[in-house]
Every structure is written in C-alpha cells, then in structure tokens.
BAROTI-756662 format. One record per residue: x, y, z of N, C-alpha, C, O in turn. Coordinates in steps of 0.02 Angstrom, whole numbers, plus 50000, padded with zeros to 5 digits. Each point is the difference from the previous one (the first is absolute). Example, Ala and Ser with C-alpha at 12.3 -4.5 7.8 and 13.67 -1.06 7.14 Angstrom:
<rs>
506604971650390499555005950000500455006050000500524999950033499305005449931500425005950003499615005550037500255005550008
</rs>
This chain:
<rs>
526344410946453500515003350041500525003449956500065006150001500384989249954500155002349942499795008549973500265005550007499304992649970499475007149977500085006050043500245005449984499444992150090500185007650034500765002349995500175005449977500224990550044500645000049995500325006249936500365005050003499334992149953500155004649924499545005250029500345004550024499174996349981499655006150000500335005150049499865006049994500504992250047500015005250079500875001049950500205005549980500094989550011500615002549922500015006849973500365004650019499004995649917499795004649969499775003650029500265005249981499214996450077500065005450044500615003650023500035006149994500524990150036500505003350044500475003749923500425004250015499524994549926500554999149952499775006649987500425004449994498964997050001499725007849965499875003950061500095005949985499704993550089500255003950043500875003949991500175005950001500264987349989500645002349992500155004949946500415004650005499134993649926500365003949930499695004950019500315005049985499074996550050499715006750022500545007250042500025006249997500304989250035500585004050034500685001249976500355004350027499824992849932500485002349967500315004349969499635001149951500955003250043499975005649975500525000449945500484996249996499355009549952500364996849948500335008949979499735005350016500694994049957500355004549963499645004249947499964996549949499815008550042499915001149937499925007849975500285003950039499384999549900500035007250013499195001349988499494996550002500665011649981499255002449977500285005749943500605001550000498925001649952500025002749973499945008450043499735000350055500515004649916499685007150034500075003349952500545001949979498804999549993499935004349939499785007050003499455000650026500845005649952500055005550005499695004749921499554998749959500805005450046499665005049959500954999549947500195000749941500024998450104500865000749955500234991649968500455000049959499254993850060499924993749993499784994950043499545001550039500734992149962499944997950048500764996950047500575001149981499304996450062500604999250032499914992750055499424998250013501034998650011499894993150029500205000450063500435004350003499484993550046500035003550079499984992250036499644996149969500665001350087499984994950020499474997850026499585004550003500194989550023499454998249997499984990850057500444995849996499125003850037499784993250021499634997349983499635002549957500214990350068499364998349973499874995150070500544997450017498955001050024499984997450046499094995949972499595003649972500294990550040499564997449941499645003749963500315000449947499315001850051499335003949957500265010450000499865004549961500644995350118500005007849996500605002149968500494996449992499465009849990500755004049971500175002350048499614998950047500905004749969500495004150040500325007149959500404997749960499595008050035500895001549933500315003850065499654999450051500705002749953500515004450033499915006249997500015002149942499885002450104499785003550028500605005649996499965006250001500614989849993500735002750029500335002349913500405004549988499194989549947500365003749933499345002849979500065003949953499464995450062499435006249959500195005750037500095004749962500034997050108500235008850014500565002649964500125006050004500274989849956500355003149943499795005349965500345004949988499024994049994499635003149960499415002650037499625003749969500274995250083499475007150031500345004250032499735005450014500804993650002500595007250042499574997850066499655004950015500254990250027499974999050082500734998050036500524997549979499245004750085500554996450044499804993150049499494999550035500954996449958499834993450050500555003850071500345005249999499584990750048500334998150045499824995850057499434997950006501145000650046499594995550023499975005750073500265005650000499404991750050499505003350066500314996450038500345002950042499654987849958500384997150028500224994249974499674995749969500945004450045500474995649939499544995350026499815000350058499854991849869500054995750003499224999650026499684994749995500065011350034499154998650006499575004249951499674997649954500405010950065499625004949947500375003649963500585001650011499015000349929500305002849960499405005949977499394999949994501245006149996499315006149985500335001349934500605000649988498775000049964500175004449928499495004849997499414999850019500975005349949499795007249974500035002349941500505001249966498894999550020499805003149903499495005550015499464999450029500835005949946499625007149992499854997850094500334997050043499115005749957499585005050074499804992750029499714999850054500404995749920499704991550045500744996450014500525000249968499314996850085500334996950068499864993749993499435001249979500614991150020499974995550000500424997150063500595001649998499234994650052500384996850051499854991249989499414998449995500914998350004500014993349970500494994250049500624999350000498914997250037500334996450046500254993749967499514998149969500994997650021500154994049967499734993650028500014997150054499755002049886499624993149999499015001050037499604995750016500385009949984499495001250042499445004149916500245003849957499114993950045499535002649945499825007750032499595003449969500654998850080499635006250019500485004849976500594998750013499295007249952500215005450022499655006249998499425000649982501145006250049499885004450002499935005849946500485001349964498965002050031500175006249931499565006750029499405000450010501265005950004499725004250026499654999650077499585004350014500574991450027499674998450030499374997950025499685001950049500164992649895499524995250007500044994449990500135000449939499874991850076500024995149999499554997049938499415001049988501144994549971499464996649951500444993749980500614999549991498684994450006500294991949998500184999949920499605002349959500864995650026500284998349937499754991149973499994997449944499814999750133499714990850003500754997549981500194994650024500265009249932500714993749969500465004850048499825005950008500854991450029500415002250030500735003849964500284997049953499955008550067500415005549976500584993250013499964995750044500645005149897500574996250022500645002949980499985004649959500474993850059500565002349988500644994450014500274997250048499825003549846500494993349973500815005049982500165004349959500084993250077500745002449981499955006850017500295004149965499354997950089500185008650002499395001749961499605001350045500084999649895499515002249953499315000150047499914997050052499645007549914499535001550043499374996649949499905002649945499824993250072499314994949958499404998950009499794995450034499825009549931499304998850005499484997949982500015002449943499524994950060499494998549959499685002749951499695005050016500274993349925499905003349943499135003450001499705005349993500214989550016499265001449984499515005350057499695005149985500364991950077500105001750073500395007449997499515003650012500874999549983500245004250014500085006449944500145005950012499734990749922500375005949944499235004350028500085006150007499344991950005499465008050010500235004150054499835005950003500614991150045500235005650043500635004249988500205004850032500034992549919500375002049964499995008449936500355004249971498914993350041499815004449927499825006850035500205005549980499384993450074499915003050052500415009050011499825005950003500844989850002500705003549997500125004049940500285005550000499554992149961500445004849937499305003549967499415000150017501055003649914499765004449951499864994849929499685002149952500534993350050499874996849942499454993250035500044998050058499585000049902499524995150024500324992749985499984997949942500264998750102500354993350005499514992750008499684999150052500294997049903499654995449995500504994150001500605001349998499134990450005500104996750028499614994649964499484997750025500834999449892499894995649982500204992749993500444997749964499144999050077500044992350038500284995949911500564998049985498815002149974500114995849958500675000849934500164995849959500065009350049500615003149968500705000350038500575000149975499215000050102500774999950048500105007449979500605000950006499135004649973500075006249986500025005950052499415001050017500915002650009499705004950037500145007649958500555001449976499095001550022499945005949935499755008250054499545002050037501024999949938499995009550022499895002449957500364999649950499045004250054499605003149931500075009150015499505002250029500765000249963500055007849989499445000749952499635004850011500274992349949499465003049942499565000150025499625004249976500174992850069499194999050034499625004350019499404998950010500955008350001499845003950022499775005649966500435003549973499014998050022499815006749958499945007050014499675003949967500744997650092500115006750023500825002150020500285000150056499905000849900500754997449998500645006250027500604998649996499235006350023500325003349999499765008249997499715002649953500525001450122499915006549977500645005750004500584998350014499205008749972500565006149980499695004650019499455000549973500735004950082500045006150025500455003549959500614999250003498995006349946500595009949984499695003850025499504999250035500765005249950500045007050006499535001649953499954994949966499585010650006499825004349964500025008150027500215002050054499575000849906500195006150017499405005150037500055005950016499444989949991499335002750037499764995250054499495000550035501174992649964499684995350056500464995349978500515001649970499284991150046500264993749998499564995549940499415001049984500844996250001499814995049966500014989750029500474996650021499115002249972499964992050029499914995949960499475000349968500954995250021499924995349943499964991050007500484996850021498854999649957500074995250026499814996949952499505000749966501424991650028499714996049919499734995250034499944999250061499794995949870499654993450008500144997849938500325002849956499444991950045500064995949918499335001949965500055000849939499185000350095499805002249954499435002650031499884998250058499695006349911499535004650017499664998350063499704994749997500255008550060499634997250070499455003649990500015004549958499374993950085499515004050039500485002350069500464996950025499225009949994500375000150062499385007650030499605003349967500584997050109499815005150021500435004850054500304997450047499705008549945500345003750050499755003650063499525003549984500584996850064499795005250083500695001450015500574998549982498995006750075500725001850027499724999350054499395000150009501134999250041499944998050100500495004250025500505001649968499335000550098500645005950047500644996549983500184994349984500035010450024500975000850013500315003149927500605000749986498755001149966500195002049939500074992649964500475000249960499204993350044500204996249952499514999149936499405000150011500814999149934499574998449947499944992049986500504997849973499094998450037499824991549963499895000049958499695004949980500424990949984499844997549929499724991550028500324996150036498965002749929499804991250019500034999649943500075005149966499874988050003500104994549958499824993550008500384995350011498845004749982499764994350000500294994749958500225001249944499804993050082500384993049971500735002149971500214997649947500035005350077500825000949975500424996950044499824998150056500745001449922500804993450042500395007849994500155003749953499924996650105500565006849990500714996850002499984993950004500645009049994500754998550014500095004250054500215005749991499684992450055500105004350077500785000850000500265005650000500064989150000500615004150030500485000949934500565002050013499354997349945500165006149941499685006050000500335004549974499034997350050499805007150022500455002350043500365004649979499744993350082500285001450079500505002050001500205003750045500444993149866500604998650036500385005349954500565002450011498884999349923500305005549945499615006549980499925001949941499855001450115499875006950018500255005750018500285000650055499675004449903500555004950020499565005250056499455002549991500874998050055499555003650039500275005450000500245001350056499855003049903500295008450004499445003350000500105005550026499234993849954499705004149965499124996950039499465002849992500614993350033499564995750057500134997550062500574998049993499245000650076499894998250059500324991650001500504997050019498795001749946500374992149998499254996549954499485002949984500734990150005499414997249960499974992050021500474996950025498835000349957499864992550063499624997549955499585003149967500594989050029499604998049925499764992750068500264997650051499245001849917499624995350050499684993249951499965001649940499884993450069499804994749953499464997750047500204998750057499195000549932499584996550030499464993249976500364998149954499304999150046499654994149965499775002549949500194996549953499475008450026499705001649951500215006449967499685000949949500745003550064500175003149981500875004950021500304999250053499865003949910500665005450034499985006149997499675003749965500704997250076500075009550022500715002949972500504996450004499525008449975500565005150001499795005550038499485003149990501094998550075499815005850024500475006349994500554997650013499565010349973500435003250013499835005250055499435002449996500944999550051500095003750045500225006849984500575000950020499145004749949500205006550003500275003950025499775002250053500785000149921500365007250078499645005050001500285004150035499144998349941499565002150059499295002049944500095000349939499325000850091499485000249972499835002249944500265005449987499304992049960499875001249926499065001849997499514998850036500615004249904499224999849998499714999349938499395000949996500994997649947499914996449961500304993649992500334996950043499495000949884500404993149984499684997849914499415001349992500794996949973499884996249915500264993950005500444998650040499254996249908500214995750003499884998749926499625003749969500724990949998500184998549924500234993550007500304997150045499405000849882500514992149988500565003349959499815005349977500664993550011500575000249960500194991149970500054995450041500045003549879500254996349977500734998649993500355004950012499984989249970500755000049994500685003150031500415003649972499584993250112499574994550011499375000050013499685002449953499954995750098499155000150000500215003450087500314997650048499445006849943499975003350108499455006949988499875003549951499924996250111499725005250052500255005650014500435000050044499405005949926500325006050002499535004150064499395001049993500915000650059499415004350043500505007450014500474999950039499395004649934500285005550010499745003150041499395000849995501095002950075499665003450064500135007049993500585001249984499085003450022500095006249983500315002050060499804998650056500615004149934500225006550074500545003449982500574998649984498985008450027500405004649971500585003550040500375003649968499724995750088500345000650060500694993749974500545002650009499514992649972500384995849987500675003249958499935001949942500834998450099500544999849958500354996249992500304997750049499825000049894500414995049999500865003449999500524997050015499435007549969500825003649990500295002050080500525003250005499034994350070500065002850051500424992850007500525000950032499404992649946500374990750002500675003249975500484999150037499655004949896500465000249964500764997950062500125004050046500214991049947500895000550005500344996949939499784997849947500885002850082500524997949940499894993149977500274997449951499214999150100499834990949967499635000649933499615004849997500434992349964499545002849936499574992350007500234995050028499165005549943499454995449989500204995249945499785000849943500614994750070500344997849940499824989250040499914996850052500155002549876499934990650008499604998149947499935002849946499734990950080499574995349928499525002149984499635002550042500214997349899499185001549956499744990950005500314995250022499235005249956499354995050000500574995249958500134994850030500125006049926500284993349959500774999150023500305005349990500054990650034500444997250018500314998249940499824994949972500695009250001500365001749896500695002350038500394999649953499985002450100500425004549991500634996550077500105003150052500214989749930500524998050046500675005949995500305002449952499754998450117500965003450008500484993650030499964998350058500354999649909500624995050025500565003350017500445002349964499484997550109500935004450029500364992550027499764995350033500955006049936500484995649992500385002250058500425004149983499584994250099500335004550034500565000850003500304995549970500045008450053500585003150015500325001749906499605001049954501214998850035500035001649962500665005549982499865005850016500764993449955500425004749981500404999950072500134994450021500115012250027500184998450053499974997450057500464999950041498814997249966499674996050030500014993349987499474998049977501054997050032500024992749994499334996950018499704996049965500145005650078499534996250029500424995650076500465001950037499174992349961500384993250037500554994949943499934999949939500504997150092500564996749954500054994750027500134998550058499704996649867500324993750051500294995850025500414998949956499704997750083500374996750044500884997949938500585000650021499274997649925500524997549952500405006549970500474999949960499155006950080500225007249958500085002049926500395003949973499124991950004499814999949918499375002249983499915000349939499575001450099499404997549978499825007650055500135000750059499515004349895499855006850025499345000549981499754997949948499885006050111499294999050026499675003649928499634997549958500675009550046499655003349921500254997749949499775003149952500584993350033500044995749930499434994049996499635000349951500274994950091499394996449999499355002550013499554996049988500275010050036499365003950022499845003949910499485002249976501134997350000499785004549923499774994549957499434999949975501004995550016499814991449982499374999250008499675001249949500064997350094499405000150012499235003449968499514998449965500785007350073499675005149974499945000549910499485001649972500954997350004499985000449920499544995149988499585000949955500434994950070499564991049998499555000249991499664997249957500165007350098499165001950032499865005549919499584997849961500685007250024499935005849978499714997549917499565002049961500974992350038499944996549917499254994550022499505000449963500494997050070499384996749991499405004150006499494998349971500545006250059499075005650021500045003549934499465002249979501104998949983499835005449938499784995649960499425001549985500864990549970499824995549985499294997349998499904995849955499545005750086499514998650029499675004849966499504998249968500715008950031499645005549975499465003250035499615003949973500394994250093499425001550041500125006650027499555003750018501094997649984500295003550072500575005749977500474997049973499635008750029500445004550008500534998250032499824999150058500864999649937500504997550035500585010450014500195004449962499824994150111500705004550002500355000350051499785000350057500754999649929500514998650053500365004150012500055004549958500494996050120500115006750049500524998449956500105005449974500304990750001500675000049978499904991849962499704994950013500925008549914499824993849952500854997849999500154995049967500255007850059500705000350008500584999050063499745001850053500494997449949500484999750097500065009249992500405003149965499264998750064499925007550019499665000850069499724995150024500285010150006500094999350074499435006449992500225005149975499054994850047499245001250007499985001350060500124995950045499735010549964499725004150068499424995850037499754995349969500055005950091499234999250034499625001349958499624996049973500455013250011499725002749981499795000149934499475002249977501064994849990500004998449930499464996649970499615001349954500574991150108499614994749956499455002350038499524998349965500155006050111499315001850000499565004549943499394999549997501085005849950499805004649977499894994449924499675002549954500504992950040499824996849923499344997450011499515001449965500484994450087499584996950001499325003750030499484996949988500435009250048499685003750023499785004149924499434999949976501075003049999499815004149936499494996049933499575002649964500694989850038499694995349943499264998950032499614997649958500025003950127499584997950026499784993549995499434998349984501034998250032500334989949996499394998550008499625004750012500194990849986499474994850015500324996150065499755000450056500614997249934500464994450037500795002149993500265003049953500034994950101500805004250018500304991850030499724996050036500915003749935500124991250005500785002050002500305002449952499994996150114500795001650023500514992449993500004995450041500235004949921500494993849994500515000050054500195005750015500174987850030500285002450060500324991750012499664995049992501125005050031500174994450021500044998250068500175005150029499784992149997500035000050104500644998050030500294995149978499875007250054500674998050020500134999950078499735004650029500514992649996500274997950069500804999550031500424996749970499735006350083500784995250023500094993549998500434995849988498785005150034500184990449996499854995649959499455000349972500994994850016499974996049937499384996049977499834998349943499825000350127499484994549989499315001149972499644996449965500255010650065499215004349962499864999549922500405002349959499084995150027500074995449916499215005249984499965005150034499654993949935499355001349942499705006449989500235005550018499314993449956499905005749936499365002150064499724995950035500185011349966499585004950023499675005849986500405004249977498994998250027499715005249964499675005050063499684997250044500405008349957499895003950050499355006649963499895001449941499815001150117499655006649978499935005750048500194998150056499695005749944500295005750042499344999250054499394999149994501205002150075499525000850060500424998450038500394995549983499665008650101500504998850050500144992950004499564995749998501055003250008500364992750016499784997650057499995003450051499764989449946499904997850061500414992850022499854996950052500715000849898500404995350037500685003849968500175004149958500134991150098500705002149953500554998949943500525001949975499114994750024500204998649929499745003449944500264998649946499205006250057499815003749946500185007150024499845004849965500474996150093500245005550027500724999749979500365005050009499884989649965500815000849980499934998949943500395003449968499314993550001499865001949905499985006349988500405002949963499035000150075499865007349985500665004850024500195004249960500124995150097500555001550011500735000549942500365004849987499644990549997500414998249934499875004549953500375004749984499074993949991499735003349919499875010050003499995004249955499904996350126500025006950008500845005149988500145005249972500274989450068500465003250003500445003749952500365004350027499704995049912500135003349942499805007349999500395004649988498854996150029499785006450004499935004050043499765005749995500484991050064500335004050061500625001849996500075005450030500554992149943500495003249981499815004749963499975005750024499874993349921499865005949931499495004950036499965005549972499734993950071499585006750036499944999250070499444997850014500885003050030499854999350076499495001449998499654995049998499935011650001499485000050008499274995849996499495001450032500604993849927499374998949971499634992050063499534996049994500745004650033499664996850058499575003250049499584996850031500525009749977499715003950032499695007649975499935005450029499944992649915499605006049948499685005250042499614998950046500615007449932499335004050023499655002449978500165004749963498984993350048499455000449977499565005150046499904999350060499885005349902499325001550039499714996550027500144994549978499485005150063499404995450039499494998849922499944994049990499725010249957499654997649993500254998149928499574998949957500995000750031500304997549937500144990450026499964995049965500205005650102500234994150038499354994749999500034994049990499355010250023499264995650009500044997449935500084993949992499875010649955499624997649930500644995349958499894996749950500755003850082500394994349981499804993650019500044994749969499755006350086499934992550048499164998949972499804994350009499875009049970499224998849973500144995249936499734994549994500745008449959500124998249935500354993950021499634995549979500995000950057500254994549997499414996550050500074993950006499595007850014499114995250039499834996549945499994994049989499885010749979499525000449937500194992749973499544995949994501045002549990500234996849941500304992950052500264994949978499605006550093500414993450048499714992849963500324995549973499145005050035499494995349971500224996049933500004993849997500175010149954500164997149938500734998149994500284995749965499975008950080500744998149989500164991250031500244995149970499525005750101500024992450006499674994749968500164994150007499445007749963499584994749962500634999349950500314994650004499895009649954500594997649932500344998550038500364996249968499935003850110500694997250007499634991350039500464995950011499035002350002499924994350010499944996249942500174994149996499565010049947499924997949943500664996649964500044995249961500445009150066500774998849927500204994350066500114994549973499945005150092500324996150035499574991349981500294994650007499115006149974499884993849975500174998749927500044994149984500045009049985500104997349914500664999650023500184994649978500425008650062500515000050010500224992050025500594998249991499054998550032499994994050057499864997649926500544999249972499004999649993500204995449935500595000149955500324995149979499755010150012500615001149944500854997550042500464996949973499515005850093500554999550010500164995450068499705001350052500684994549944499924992550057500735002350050500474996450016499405011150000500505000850074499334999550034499444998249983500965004750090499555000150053499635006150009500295005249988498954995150036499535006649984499935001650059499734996650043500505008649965500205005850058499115000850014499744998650054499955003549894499165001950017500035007349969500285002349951499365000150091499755008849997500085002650069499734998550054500735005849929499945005350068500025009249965500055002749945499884998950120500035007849997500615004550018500434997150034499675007149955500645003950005500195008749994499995002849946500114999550096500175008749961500565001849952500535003050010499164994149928500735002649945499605006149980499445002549996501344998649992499695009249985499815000749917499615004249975500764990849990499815000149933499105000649995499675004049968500144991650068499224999050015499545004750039499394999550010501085005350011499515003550042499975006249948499595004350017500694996749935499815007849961499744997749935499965004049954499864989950039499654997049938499165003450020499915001350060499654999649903499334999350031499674995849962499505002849978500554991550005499694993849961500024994650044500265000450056499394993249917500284991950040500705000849957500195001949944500204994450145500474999749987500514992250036499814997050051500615001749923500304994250035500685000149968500165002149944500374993850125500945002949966499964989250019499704997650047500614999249910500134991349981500575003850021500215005749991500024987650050500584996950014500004993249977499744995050026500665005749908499884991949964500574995350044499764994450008500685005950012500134995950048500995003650022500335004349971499844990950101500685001250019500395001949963500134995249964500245010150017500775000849960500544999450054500585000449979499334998750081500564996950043499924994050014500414997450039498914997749927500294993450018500214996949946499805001949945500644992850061500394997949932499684995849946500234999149943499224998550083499624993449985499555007549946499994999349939499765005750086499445004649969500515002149961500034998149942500405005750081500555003149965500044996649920499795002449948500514992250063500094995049913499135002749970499865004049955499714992450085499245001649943499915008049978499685001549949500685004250100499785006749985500315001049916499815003649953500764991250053500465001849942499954997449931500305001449949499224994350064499484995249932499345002449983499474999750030500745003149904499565002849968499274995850002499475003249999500534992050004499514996550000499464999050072499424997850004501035004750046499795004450054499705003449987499424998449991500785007750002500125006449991499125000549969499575003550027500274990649889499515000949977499485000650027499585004349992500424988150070499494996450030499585006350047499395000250011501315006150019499725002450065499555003649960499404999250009500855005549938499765002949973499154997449950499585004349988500334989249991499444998649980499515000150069499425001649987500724996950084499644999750061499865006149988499435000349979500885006550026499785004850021499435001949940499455002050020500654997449908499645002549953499454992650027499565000849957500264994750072499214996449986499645005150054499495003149985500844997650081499665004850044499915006549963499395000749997500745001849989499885007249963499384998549933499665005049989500174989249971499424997449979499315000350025499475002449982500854992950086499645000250029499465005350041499394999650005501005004450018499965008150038499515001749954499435001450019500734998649917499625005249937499254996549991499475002249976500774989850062499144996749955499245002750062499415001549994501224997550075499395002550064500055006949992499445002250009500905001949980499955009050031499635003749928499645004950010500434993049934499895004549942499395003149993499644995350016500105007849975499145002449994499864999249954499454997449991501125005149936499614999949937500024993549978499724998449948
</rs>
C-alpha cells in the first residue's frame, strides 16, 4: 500500500513539474549579432514573445478584443490569435499550433517550435527554430537571389539581377509585356525585391518563391522584341538588356535628380537638428538647449563611425549654426548618403512624457508622432511658409513619392534596428518605432531615421541629457544599428 502510495506521489509530482512555468530567454541571432528576447518555459515547451521579436521584424500587434484576440501584421500576412486557444488564423485559413497562444503581462507568446515555420512563411529572411540551442536565427544570407536594379540606357532598359553566385536560369515572356526569369533551386529575397525597385523606367516587378525553384518577373511599359542577357562579376548578377528604340528616358526627366545609395553602405550624414537661431526645445530648468545636446551627440556618433574606418562621416553642421531644410537636404543628397541619421530631443508641455524614440518617414498615425513631427517641423515653417505645401508638378510629385517607397523598407528596418541597441545602452523608457512627416526626411532620398534620445522637458531626462556619459551611451546605440544595417543591406 505504502508503494502505491509513493508511486501515484511520483506520478502526481512530474504531472505537476510538467506544468510549470518558468522564466527564461532565447537567443535571436541575426546577420548584425545576436540578441536575447523574453522567453517561457512550460515543461518540455518554449514560448519567446512575439511582442519583443517584432522589434526587429517591423510588425504590428493589437488586440481585436481586449483580453480574447489578438491580430499581428508582418509584410502581406495577417495572423488572428485567440488566447489560450492552439488555433489560429493566417490569411484566412485555420491552422492547429497543438500548444496554446498566451498572453503574460500584456506580451504576446508563442510556441517556438510550433509556430516559428509560420512565421518564416511571412518574411524575406528564412527563420529557423533551434530546440537544442534555445536559438531562433534570421538568416538574410540564405538567400541567393538577393536583389534587383532597373536604368535607363540609351537604346532601352537595362535589368539587373544579383545573387551570391552563378545560377542556371531560364527566360519567356507571357502577355501584358512581362519578361520571367526561372531559377531552378534558388531562395530568392522577395520582399527586398518588392520593396527596393525603382519603377520610373518599368510597370512593375513580382518575385515569387516556390518548392523548387524562384521567379523574377518584370513588367514592361510596352512591347519589346528583343532582349541579351550576360553574367556580370563584382558583384555576381544577371544583366538582361531590352532593346527599344522608341524608349526616352529624357521624356521622366524633372528637377528630382536620381540620387541615393550604391551597393556598399561607406557614406553616413549625421544632422544635429536645429541649430544657431533655432534653439530647438528648452528645458524645463532653462539651462539645457535642444541644439546644444543634438550637436553633443552627434559629435559622439561622428567620432566613433570615423574611428571604425568603415564609413565616410558628414555632418549638416559641426557648430551652433542654424542649417536650412534645404541645406542639410542638399549635403546629404549631393554626398549620395548611404544612410541619413537626424539627432533630435522630444519635448512636451507636459512634465510626465519620459523615453527615447526613433521615427521614419511615413504619414502619422497616432498622436503622438503627429506632435513630434509637429515640433521638429516647425522651425522650417517659420523660415519658409511655404514648404508644407510645395509646388510640384504632378510628375516631379510621383517620382518623389516612388523614391521615398523605394527606401520605406530600409528606413524602418534601421530605425527598429537603433530602437533595439538603443533599449540596451540606455535604461529610460522605449517609446518603440513610429512613423512621422518630418520634412527633414522627406527631401533625403536614402534610409532614413530622426532619434529622439529622450525628454528635454522632463527633469528626471533633462539631468541624463546633460551627462556626457549619456550623451555617449545614445550615441554608441545609434552607431551598433548602423553596423548592423551595413552587415544585412551591403552587396559587396
């Protein structure tokens, strides 16, 4: 009796340790390092958070209904996620996960193993899901079709498509004027194709991934009857030149010039905002002025990237001098930046609004990034009424808004990027990533992002804005993201 007694013991004791849940993290290893993300453990399964890995994929959570569903959004997929329930929705189809979706403290928690393939599903980088390491790893390298480029030539277009290294491939063409390119056994980067295409000079272009092989497709503005094709070395891509002699390119010509990044990511602009008659925001103690700590900074940043030797450093202003719109668009436009990085303090009436924030250009959608942007504009609405309401040709207006498309993609990626190295270096409170219409950002044509390293009207931020040792920290956050940027985007 004894005996069973103990036995039905040790039964109930490891039913129990089976359910238990424990604290812990995971690794998330990238192409820029790795990084540690919260984590459960419920007996044998993992959990990580759902809510600090979209740090780093640029999705949105929310909830559908407080306290039951929750929908997240990454690129073109939909996820609907009922709590505590193994089912959900993707795109509208139902699929069992067997372990149940939970939600600890607000955070959104999923099953590691169970869920990272639907995960992968979603993105451009191929996401795996290692059990015996606690690892989950975003591989950009994985991919051997990495990237294409639409010009101009002067008897037609030119099509250019890299890879890491020599493909088999074959070409047809199908109605509507499109040209394919196949690629047996290739991993394309779909939405690095999708998201950095200039379409001045083409229709549009559709990169497809299937089990055994990928597609690049381009869409012609209007019928061809030739075509060449070439390997080109250094980097390694697909040259298909379309003949048409009917083709002008001088008929596109406006005052926007074709200006931004080459293949190697060598050439940071650090604008220190405001500046000279432009205080900026002041704060609360009336000691402590927005462009005196935005130059601080900025020098921080400027001395560590030259230090490194990797990177071209230049800045809109190295002095308290007071820098046009136009100014700091024409430096950084003229140097053809790689990356454009706006130093910026945040400020409020009200005393209580506290942490550090990183923004990238695109209509405001709360308000709070509608009164940042509000703030940081206003300088250059005094100094030019006009420039809120520019007048543009219609088709100077398209190929502006083509060129800041172009670059939406990367720009938020560096600003999710600096908002997490930012969250290590510096222990205020992390605002996140949002979007905003600063105008500094809208006449850049590179990735771009304006830090708000934290409050100069609250008193508690105020003292840290004023310690150099601050000052260092914001500035080492922004230079690991900018590392980083260079290790996923670079070609050469």
């Amino acid at each position: 009796m004894n005996r069973q007694i103990l036995t039905y013991t040790l039964l109930l004791g490891l039913l129990l340790a089976s359910a238990i849940t424990y604290a812990s993290e995971i690794k998330v290893r990238t192409s820029g390092g790795t990084e540690k993300i919260a984590a459960i453990g419920t007996g044998n399964k993992t959990y990580y958070s759902l809510s600090e890995l979209n740090k780093t994929l640029n999705g949105k959570i929310s909830w559908v209904t407080i306290g039951y569903s929750v929908k997240y959004v990454v690129d073109s997929y939909v996820y609907l996620f009922t709590v505590d329930s193994p089912y959900f929705n993707m795109n509208g189809k139902v699929y069992n996960l067997i372990h149940p979706i939970k939600i600890i403290k607000g955070a959104l928690y999923v099953p590691a193993e169970a869920f990272t393939p639907y995960l992968n599903m979603a993105r451009a980088e191929n996401i795996t899901w290692d059990n015996s390491g606690n690892t989950l790893r975003i591989d950009a390298e994985w991919f051997n079709i990495t990237d294409v480029a639409v010009m101009s030539k002067t008897n037609g277009v030119l099509l250019e498509i890299f890879m890491t290294s020599q493909l088999i491939f074959e070409v047809y063409e199908s109605e509507g004027n499109w040209l394919n390119i196949n690629f047996p056994y290739a991993k394309i980067n779909k939405n690095k194709i999708l998201s950095g295409i200039d379409k001045k000079y083409i229709r549009s272009v559709n990169a497809f991934q299937f089990d055994s092989s990928a597609q690049v497709s381009f869409r012609l503005r209007r019928g061809y009857k030739k075509y060449y094709h070439t390997y080109k070395p250094n980097p390694i891509r697909l040259q298909i030149s379309i003949e048409d002699v009917l083709f002008n390119p001088d008929s596109l010509n406006t005052d926007v010039n074709r200006i931004g990044p080459d293949e190697k990511i060598d050439v940071i602009v650090i604008d220190p905002g405001h500046g000279g008659k432009d205080y900026g925001a002041i704060g609360r103690g009336k000691r402590t002025r927005e462009k005196d700590i935005n130059l601080e900074i900025a020098k921080n940043l400027a001395k560590m990237i030259r230090k490194d030797k990797q990177f071209k450093v230049i800045m809109t202003r190295t002095k308290d001098k007071y820098v046009s719109l136009d100014e700091r668009a024409k430096i950084a436009n003229d140097a053809q930046a790689d990356l454009f990085i706006s130093i910026h303090c945040n400020a409020s009436s009200k005393a209580q609004p506290n942490g550090h924030q990183v923004f990238y250009l695109a209509p405001a959608k709360t308000d709070a990034a509608r009164a940042a942007a509000q703030l940081e504009n206003a300088p250059f609405l005094l100094d030019d009424p006009t420039v809120e309401g520019e007048n543009q040709d219609d088709l100077a207006f398209i190929l502006n808004d083509m060129i800041q498309t172009q670059f939406l993609s990367e720009s938020a990626d560096l600003a999710y990027m600096c908002d997490v190295e930012m969250r290590k270096k510096i222990k205020i409170r992390p605002r996140g990533v949002d979007h905003a219409a600063f105008f500094v950002l809208n006449r850049v044509y590179m990735p771009s992002i304006l830090v708000e390293a934290a409050f100069i009207s609250n008193k508690k931020e105020e003292k840290l804005l004023r310690k150099k040792s601050f000052r260092k920290k914001v500035a080492e956050g922004i230079y690991e993201a900018v590392k980083r940027f260079k290790a996923k985007y670079e070609r050469m």
